[in-house]
C-alpha positions in Angstrom: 0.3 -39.0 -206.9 -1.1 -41.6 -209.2 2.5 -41.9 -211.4 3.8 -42.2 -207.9 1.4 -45.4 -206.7 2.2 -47.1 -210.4 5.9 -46.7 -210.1 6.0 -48.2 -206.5 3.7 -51.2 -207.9 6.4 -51.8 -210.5 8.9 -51.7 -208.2 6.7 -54.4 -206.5 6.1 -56.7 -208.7 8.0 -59.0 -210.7 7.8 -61.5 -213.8 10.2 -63.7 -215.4 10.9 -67.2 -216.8 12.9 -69.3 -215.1 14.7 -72.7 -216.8 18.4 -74.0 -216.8 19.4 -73.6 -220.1 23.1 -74.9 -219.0 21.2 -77.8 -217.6 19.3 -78.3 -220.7 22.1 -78.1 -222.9 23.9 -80.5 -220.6 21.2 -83.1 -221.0 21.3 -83.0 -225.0 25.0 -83.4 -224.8 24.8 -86.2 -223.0 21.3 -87.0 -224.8 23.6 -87.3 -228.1 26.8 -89.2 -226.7 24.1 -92.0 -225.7 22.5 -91.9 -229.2 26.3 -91.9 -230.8 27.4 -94.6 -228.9 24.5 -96.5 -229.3 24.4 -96.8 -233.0 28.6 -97.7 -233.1 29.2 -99.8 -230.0 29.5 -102.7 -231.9 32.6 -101.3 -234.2 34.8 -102.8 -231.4 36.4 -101.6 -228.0 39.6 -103.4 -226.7 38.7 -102.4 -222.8 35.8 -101.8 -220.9 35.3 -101.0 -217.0 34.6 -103.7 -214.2 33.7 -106.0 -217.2 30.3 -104.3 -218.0 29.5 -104.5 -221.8 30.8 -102.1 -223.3 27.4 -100.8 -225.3 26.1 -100.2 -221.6 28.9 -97.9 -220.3 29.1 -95.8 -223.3 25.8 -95.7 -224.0 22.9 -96.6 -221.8 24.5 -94.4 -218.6 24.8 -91.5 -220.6 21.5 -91.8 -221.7 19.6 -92.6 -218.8 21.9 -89.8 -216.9 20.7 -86.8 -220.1 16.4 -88.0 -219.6 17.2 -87.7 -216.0 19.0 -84.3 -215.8 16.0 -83.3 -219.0 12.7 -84.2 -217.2 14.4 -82.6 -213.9 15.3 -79.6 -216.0 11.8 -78.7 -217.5 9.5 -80.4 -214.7 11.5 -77.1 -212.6 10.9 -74.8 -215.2 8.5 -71.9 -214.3 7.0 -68.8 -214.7 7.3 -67.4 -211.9 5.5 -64.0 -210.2 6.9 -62.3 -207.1 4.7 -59.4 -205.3 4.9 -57.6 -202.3 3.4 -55.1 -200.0 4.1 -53.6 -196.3 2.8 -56.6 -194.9 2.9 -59.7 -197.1 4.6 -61.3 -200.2 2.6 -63.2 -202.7 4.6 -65.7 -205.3 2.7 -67.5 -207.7 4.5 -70.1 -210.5 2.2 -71.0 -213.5 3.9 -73.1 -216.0 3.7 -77.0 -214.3 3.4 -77.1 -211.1 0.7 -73.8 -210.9 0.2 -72.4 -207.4 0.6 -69.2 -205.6 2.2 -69.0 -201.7 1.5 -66.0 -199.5 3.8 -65.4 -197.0 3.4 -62.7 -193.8 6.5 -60.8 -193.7 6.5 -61.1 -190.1 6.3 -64.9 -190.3 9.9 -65.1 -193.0 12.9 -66.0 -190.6 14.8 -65.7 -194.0 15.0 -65.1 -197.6 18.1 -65.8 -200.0 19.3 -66.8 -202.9 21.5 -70.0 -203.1 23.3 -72.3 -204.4 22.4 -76.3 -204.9 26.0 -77.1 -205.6 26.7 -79.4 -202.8 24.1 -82.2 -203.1 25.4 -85.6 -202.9 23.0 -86.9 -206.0 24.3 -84.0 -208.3 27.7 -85.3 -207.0 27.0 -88.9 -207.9 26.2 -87.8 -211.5 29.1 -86.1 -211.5 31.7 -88.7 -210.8 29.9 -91.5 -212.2 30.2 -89.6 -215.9 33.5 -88.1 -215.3 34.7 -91.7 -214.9 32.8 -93.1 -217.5 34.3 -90.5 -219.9 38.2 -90.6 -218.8 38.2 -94.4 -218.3 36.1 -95.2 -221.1 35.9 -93.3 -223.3 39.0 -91.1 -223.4 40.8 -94.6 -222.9 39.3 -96.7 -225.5 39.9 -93.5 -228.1 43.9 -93.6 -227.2 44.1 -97.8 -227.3 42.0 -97.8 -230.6 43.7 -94.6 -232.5 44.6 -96.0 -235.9 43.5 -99.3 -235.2 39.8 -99.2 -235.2 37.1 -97.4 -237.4 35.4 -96.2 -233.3 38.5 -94.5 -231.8 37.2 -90.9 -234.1 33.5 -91.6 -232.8 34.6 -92.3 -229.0 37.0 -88.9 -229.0 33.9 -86.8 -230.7 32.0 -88.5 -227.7 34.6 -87.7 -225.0 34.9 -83.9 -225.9 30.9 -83.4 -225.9 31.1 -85.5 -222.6 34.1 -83.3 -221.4 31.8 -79.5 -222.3 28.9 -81.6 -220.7 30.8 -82.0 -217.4 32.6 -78.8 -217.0 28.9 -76.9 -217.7 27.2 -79.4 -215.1 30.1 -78.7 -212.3 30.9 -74.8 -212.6 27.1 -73.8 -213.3 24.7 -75.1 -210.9 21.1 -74.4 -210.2 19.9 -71.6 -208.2 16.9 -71.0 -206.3 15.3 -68.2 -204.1 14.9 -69.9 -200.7 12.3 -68.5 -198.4 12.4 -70.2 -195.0 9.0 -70.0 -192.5 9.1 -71.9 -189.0 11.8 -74.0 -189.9 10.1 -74.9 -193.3 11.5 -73.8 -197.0 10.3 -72.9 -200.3 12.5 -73.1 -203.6 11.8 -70.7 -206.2 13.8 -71.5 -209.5 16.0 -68.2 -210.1 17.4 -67.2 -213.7 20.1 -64.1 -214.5 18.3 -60.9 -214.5 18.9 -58.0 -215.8 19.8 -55.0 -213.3 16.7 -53.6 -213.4 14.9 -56.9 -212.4 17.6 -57.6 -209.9 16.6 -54.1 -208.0 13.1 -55.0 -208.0 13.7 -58.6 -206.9 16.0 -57.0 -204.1 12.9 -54.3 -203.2 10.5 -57.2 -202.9 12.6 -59.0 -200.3 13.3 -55.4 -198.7 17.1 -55.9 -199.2 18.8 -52.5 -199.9 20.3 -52.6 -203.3 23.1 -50.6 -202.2 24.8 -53.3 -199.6 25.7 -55.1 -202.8 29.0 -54.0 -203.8 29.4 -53.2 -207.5 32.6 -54.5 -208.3 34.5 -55.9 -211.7 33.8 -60.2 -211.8 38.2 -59.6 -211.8 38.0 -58.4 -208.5 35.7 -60.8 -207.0 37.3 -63.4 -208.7 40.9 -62.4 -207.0 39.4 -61.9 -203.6 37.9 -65.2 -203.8 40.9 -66.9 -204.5 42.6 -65.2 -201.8 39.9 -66.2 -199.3 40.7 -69.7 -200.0 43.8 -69.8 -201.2 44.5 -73.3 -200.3 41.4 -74.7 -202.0 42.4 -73.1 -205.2 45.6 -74.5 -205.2 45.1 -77.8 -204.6 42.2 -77.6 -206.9 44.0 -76.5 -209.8 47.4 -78.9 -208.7 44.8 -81.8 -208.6 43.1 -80.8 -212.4 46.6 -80.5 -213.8 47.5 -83.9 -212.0 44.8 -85.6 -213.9 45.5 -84.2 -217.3 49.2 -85.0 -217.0 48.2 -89.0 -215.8 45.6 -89.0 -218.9 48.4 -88.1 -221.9 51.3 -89.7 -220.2 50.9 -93.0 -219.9 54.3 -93.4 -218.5 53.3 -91.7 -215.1 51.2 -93.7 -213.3 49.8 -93.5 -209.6 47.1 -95.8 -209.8 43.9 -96.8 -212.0 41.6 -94.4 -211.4 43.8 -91.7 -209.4 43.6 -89.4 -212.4 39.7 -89.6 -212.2 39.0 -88.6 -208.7 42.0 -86.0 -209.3 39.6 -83.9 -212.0 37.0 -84.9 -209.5 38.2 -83.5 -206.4 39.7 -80.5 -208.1 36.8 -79.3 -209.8 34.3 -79.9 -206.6 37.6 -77.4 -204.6 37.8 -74.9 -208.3 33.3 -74.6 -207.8 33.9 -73.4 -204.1 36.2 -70.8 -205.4 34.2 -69.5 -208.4 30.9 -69.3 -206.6 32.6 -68.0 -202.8 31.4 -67.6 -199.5 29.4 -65.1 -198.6 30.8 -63.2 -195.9 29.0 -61.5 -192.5 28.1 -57.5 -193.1 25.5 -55.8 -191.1 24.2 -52.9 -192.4 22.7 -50.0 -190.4 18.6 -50.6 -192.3 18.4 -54.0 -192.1 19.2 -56.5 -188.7 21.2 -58.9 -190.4 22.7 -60.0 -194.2 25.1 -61.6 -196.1 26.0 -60.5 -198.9 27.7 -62.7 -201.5 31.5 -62.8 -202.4 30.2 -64.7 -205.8 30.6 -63.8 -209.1 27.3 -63.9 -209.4 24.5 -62.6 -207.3 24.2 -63.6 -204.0 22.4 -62.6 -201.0 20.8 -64.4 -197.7 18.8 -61.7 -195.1 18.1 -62.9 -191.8 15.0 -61.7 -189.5 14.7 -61.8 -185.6 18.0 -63.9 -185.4 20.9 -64.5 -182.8 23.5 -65.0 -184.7 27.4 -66.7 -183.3 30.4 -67.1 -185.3 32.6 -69.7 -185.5 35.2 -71.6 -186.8 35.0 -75.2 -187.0 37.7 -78.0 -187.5 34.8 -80.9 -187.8 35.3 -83.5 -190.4 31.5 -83.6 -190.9 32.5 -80.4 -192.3 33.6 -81.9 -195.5 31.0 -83.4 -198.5 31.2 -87.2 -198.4 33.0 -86.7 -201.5 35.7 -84.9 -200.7 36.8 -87.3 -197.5 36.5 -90.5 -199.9 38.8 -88.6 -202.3 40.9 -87.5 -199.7 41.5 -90.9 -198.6 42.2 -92.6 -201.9 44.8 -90.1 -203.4 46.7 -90.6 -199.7 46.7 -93.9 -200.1 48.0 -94.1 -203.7 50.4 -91.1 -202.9 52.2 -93.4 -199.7 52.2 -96.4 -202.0 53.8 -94.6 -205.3 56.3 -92.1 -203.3 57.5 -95.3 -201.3 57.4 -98.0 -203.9 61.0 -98.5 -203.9 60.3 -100.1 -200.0 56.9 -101.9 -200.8 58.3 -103.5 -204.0 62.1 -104.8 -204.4 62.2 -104.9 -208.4 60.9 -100.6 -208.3 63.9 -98.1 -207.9 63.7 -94.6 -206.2 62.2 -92.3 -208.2 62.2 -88.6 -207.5 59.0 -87.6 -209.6 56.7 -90.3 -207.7 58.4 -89.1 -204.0 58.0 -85.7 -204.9 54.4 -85.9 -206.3 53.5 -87.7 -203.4 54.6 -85.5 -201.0 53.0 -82.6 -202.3 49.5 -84.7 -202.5 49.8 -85.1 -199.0 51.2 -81.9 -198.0 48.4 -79.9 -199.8 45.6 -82.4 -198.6 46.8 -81.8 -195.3 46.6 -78.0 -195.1 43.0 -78.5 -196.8 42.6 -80.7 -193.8 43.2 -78.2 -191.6 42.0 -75.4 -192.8 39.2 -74.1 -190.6 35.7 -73.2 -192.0 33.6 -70.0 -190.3 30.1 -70.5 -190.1 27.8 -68.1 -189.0 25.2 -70.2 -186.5 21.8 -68.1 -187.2 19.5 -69.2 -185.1 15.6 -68.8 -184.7 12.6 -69.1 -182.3 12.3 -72.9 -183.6 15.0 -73.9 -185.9 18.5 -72.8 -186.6 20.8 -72.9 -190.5 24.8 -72.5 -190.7 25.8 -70.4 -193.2 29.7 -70.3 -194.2 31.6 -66.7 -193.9 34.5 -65.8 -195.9 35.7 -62.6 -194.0 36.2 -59.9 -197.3 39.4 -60.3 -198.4 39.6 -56.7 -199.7 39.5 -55.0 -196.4 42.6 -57.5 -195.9 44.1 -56.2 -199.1 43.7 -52.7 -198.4 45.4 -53.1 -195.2 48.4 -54.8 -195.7 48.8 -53.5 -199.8 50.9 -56.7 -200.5 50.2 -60.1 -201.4 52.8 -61.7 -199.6 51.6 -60.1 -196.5 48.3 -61.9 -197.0 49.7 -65.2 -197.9 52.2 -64.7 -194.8 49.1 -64.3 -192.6 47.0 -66.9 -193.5 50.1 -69.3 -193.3 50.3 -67.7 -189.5 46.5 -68.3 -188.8 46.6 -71.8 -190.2 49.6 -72.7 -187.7 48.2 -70.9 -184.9 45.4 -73.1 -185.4 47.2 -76.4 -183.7 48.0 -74.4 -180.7 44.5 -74.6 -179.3 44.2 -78.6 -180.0 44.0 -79.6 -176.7 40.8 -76.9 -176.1 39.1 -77.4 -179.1 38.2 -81.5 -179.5 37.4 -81.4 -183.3 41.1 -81.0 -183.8 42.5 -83.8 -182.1 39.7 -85.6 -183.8 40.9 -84.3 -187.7 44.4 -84.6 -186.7 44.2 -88.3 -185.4 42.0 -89.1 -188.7 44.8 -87.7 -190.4 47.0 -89.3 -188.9 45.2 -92.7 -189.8 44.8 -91.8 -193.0 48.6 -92.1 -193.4 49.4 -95.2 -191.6 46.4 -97.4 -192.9 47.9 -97.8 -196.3 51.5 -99.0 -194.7 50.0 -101.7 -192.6 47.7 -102.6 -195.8 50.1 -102.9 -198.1 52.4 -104.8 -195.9 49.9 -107.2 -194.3 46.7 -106.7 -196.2 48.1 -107.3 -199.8 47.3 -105.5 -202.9 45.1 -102.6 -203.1 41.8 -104.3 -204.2 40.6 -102.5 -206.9 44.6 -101.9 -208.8 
């Protein structure tokens, strides 16, 4: 009886450290590309950005941007305790910011482990450095190769900046969200080991058996196949970029090859990470359960939940329209230069690259998002479904089938535009989109920043 009572209050508690190593070793990356450039900015640059000094780009952002990302890094670190009983759950953090939370179980709406990939500071950070390390430094290493003493100094820079970047963008932070009366808690989260992950699953009271055990392979497949179209203009947009950086004989613009990486890696992170998708199990009222490559779960209590799909452009990060805008406009004015400019011939590469920029953009456009509207007493949260693709799989046995269906949905889509207003509203932005760079370049002059 007593073995029985200790094993339970194992089962119940939990301990573990939780810091962002990727984050940390992000910061000293950057940390060290500041210090680098710092020391050799004088050893001469033949270009720099907007006119800023050059000693500022290279070195100053990159190290204000590393103490930024390193003080946010440790001042979230903690050591963090989870408990739990029939009625309450007790979490207490004791490395900086000490304090302990109690929470009736009764009085937790919901409980899950997310994702803080979507913020638009993290975003900010993101492009800001990506620029600075394609335009500047990746730039200034090319003009300067065999010509100045900094051009092996600036490439050492741009590769640390390059593993800095791809860390920050594919491994974001995670936190355990607890939400009360339309307030939430973050707890930082770290990997655990399966054992920990059952007894962090039995604290919350989520069955560990809803979670499917399958090969990262697997999830990684269905997760492409749930958004298809976001993986391949992701991947069309990163290869885009890379081909615009080493040929300098292909050009769609100044900094088209930039917000190409940009964009594509923002679509690539929604892919790796996933949606989680809607599955009710019989024990508990209502869950999600994650179609990530890593752990993922968000359990719902006392909630009415609706599904549905929306074709809102507020459905989009701020990021995404802005980049959607700018590769449109350079595709129309590249794939049509022969019209805007006498002295520019046909040329089949820029018509054909533009064309599929816009044709991929647009099914982005247009491709619908399912949320899952869980609403409360007091307070309601949207959570995005991504129905499981295996079931799909299973079904039809065939990848074409699947392809062949989703290209059915997404047409059958524009058959309800006259019912559903957020349509007619993406398809006349759209529809802008396209026709404001004609009139621009025709009447409004050069593009302002080319």
């Amino acid at each position: 009886m007593i073995e029985e009572k200790e094993k339970k209050g194992k089962a119940n508690q939990l301990n573990y450290f939780a810091i962002h190593i990727t984050h940390l070793i992000v910061g000293i990356l950057f940390l060290s590309v500041g210090i680098i450039t710092l020391i050799y900015y004088d050893y001469g640059m033949i270009s720099f950005l907007f006119a800023i000094p050059q000693f500022f780009l290279t070195g100053m952002v990159p190290l204000l941007i590393s103490l930024l990302i390193l003080f946010r890094t440790i001042f979230e670190a903690e050591k963090v305790s989870l408990s739990s009983n029939e009625k309450s759950i007790t979490i207490k953090t004791t490395w900086i910011r000490k304090k302990t939370v109690q929470y009736d179980i009764s009085s937790i709406n919901y409980v899950g482990l997310k994702y803080r990939e979507t913020r638009v500071k993290r975003w900010i950070i993101i492009a800001v450095v990506t620029l600075l390390t394609i335009e500047v430094l990746f730039q200034n290493a090319v003009d300067l190769y065999g010509y100045a003493r900094i051009a092996p100094i600036l490439t050492i820079c741009f590769i640390l900046m390059t593993i800095g970047i791809i860390l920050f963008v594919f491994i974001p932070r995670r936190f355990i969200e607890i939400g009360t009366n339309g307030e939430s808690t973050l707890i930082p989260y770290r990997n655990l080991s399966e054992v920990k992950t059952q007894q962090l699953l039995q604290i919350f009271k989520v069955n560990p058996t809803h979670l499917e055990k399958r090969k990262t392979s697997e999830k990684l497949y269905n997760n492409i196949l749930s958004q298809f179209s976001s993986f391949i203009t992701g991947i069309f947009l990163i290869i885009l970029g890379v081909v615009l950086m080493v040929n300098p004989n292909l050009f769609l613009g100044s900094f088209t090859r930039t917000i190409a990486i940009i964009l594509g890696m923002k679509l690539l992170l929604r892919v790796l990470n996933g949606d989680p998708y809607f599955n009710p199990p019989k024990e508990d009222k209502y869950l999600f359960l994650g179609n990530s490559l890593r752990l993922t779960f968000i359990k719902t209590i006392d909630a009415d939940i609706k599904t549905e799909k929306s074709f809102s452009p507020s459905r989009y990060h701020y990021l995404e329209i802005m980049c959607f805008v700018y590769l449109i406009f350079q595709a129309i004015k590249y794939a049509f230069r022969f019209i805007w400019w006498a002295y520019a011939p046909f040329s089949l590469v820029y018509f054909l690259l533009g064309m599929v920029i816009i044709g991929l953009i647009f099914i982005r456009w247009f491709n619908p998002i399912t949320l899952n509207k869980v609403s409360f007493k007091e307070f309601s949260i949207a959570i995005r479904e991504a129905k499981p693709i295996h079931e799909m799989i299973e079904r039809s046995n065939s990848l074409k089938a699947i392809l062949t269906q989703k290209a059915s949905n997404f047409l059958s889509s524009f058959k309800n535009v006259r019912e559903d207003k957020n349509i007619l509203i993406s398809l006349v932005l759209f529809i802008f989109f396209l026709i404001w760079p004609v009139f621009y370049i025709i009447f409004g002059g050069n593009f302002i920043i080319i």
